[in-house]
TIVO-2410 file (N, C-alpha, C; in nm, 3 decimals):
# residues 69
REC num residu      c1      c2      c3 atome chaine
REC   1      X   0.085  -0.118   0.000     N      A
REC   1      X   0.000   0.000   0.000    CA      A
REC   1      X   0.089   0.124   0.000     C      A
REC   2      X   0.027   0.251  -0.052     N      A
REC   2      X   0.140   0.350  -0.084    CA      A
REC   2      X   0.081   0.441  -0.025     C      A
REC   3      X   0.112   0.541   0.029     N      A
REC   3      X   0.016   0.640   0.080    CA      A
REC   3      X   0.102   0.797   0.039     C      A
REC   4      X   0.001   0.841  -0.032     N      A
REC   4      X   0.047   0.970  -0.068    CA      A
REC   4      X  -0.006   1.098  -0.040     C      A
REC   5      X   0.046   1.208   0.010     N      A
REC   5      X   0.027   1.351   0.095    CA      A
REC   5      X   0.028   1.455   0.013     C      A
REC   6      X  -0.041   1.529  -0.005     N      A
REC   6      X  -0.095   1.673  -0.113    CA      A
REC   6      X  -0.153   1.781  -0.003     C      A
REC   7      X  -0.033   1.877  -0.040     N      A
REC   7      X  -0.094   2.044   0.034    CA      A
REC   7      X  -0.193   2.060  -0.073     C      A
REC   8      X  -0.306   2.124  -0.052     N      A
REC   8      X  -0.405   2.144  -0.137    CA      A
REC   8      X  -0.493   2.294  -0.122     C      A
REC   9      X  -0.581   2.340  -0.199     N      A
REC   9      X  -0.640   2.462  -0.143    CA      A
REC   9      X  -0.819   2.408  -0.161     C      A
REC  10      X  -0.841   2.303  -0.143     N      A
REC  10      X  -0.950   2.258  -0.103    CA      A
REC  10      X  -1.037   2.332   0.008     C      A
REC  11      X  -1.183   2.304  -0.036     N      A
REC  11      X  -1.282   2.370   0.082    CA      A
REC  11      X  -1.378   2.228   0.066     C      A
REC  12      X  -1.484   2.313   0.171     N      A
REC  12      X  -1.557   2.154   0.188    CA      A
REC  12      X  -1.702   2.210   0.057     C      A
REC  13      X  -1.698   2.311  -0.006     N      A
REC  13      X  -1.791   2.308  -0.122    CA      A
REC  13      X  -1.707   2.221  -0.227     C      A
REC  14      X  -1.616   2.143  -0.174     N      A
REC  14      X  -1.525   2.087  -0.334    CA      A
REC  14      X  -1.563   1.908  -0.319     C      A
REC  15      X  -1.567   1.917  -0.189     N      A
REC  15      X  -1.637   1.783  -0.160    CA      A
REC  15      X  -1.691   1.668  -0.229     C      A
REC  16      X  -1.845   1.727  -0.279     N      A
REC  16      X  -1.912   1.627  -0.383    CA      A
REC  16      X  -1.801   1.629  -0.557     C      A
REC  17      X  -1.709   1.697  -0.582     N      A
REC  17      X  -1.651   1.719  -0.694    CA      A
REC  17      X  -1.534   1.620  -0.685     C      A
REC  18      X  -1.493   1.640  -0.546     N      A
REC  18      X  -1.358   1.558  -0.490    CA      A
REC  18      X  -1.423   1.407  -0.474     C      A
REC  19      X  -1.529   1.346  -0.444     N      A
REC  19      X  -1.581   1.254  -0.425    CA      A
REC  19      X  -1.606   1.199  -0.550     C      A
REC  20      X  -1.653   1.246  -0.650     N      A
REC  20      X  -1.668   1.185  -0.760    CA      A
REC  20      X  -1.576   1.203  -0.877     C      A
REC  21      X  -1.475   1.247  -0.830     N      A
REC  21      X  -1.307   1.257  -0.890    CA      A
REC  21      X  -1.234   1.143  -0.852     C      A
REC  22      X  -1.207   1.131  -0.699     N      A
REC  22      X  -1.171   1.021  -0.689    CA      A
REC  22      X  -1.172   0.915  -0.667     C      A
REC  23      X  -1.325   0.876  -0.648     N      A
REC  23      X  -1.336   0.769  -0.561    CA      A
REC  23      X  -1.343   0.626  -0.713     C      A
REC  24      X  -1.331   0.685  -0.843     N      A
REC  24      X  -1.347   0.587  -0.961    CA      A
REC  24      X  -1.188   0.562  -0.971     C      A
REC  25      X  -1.108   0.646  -0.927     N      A
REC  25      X  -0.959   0.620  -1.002    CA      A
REC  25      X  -0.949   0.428  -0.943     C      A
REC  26      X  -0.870   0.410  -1.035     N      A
REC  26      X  -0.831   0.257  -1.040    CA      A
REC  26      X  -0.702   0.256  -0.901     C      A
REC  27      X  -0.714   0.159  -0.807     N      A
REC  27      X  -0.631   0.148  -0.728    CA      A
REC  27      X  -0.610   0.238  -0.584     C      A
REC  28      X  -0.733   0.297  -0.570     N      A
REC  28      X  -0.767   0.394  -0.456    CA      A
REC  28      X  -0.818   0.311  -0.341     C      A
REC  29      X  -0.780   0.306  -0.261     N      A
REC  29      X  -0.864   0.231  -0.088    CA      A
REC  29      X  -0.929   0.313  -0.032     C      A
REC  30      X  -0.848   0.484  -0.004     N      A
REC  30      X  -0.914   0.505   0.047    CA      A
REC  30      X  -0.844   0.690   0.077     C      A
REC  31      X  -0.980   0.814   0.067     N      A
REC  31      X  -0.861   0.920   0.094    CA      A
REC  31      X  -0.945   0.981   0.181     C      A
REC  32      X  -0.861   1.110   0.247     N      A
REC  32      X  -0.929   1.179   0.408    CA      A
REC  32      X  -0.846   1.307   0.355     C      A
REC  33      X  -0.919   1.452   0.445     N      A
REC  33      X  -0.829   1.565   0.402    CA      A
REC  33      X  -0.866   1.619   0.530     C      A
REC  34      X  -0.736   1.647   0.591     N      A
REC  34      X  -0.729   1.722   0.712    CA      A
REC  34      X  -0.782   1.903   0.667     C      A
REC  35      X  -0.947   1.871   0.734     N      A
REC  35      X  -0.991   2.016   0.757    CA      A
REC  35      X  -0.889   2.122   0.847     C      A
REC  36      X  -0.842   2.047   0.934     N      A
REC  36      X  -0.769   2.166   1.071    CA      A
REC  36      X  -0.649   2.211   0.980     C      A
REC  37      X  -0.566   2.142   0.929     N      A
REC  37      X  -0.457   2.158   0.909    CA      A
REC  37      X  -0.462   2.340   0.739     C      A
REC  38      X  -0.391   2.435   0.806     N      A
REC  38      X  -0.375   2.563   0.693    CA      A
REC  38      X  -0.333   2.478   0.517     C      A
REC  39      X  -0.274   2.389   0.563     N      A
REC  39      X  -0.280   2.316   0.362    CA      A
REC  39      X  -0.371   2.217   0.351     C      A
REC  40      X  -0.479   2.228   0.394     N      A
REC  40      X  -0.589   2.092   0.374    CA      A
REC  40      X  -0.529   1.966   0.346     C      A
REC  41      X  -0.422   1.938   0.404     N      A
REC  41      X  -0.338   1.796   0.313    CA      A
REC  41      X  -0.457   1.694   0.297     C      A
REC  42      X  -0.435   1.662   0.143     N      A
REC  42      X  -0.528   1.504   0.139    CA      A
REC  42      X  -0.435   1.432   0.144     C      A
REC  43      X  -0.516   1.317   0.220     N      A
REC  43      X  -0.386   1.178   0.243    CA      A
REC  43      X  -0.476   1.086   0.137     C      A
REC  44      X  -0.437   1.007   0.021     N      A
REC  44      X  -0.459   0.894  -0.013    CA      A
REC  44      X  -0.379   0.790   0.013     C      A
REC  45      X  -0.430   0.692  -0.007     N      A
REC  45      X  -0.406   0.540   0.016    CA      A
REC  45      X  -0.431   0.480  -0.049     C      A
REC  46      X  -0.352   0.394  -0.160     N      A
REC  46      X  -0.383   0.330  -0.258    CA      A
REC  46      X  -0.278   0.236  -0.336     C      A
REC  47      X  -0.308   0.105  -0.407     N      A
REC  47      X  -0.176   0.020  -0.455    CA      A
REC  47      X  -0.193   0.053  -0.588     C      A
REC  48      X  -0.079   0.128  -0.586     N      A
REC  48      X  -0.028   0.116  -0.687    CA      A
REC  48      X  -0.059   0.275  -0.782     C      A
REC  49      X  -0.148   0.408  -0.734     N      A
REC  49      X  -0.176   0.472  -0.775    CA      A
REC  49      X  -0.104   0.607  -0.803     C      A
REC  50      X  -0.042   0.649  -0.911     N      A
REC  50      X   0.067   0.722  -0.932    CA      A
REC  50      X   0.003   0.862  -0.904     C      A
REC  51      X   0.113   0.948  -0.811     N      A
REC  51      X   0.013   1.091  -0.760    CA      A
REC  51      X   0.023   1.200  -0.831     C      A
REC  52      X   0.088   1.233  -0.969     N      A
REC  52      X   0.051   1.248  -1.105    CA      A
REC  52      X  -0.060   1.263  -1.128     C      A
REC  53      X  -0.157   1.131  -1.094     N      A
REC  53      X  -0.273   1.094  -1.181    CA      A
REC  53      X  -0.357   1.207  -1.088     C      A
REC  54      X  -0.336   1.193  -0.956     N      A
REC  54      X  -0.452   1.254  -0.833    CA      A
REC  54      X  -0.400   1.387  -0.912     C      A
REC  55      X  -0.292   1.453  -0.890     N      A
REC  55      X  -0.256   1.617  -0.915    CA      A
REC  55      X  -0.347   1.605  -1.030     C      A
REC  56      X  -0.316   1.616  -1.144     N      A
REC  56      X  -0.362   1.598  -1.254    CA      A
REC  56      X  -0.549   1.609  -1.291     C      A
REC  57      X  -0.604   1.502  -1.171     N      A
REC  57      X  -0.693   1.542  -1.172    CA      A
REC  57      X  -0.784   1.632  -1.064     C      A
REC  58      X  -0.699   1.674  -0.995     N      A
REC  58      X  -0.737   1.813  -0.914    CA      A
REC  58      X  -0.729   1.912  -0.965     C      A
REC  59      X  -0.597   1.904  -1.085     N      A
REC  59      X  -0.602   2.031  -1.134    CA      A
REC  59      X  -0.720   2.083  -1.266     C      A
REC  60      X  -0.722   1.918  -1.249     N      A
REC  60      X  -0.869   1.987  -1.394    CA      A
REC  60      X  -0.999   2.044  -1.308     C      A
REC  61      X  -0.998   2.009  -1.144     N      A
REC  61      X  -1.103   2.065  -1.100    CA      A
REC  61      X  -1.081   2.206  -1.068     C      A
REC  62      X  -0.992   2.248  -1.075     N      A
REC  62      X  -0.936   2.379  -1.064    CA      A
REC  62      X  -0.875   2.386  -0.937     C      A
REC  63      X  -0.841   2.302  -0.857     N      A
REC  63      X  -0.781   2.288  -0.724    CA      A
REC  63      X  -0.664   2.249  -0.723     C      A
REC  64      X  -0.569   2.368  -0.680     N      A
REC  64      X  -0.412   2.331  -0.634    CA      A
REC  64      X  -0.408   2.226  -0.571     C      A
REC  65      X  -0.284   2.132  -0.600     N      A
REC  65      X  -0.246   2.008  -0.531    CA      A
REC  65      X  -0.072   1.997  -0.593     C      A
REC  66      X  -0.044   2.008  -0.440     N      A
REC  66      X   0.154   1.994  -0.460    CA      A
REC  66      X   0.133   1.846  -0.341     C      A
REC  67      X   0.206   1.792  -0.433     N      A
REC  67      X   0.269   1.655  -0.330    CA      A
REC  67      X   0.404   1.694  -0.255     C      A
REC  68      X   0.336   1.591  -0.099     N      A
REC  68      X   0.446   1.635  -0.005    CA      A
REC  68      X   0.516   1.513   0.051     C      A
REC  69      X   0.696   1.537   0.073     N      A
REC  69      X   0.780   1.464   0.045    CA      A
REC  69      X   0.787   1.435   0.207     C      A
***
């Protein structure tokens, strides 16, 4: 299992957009986004899912996403 971390500029109106963005990608278990935290980090969890694919498709929702090392 791989688990990958994204500062993000997410709100919770992005929610139903973020939900049906990612929950089809191939190889996802499972993702959570720290409301408290000032970079909303989303944490996914997933085998085998390159975080490319997640940026990539955050950014078509118009939502910043930098992966964190």
């Amino acid at each position: 299992m791989d688990v990958l971390v994204f500062k993000t500029d997410l709100t919770q109106q992005h929610l139903p957009l973020l939900t049906h963005t990612l929950n089809p990608l191939g190889g996802l278990l499972r993702w959570s986004v720290d409301w408290e935290d000032c970079d909303r980090v989303l944490r996914v969890e997933s085998n085998d899912l390159p975080s490319q694919v997640v940026i990539r498709e955050l950014e078509q929702l118009k939502i910043s996403c930098e992966e964190l090392t």
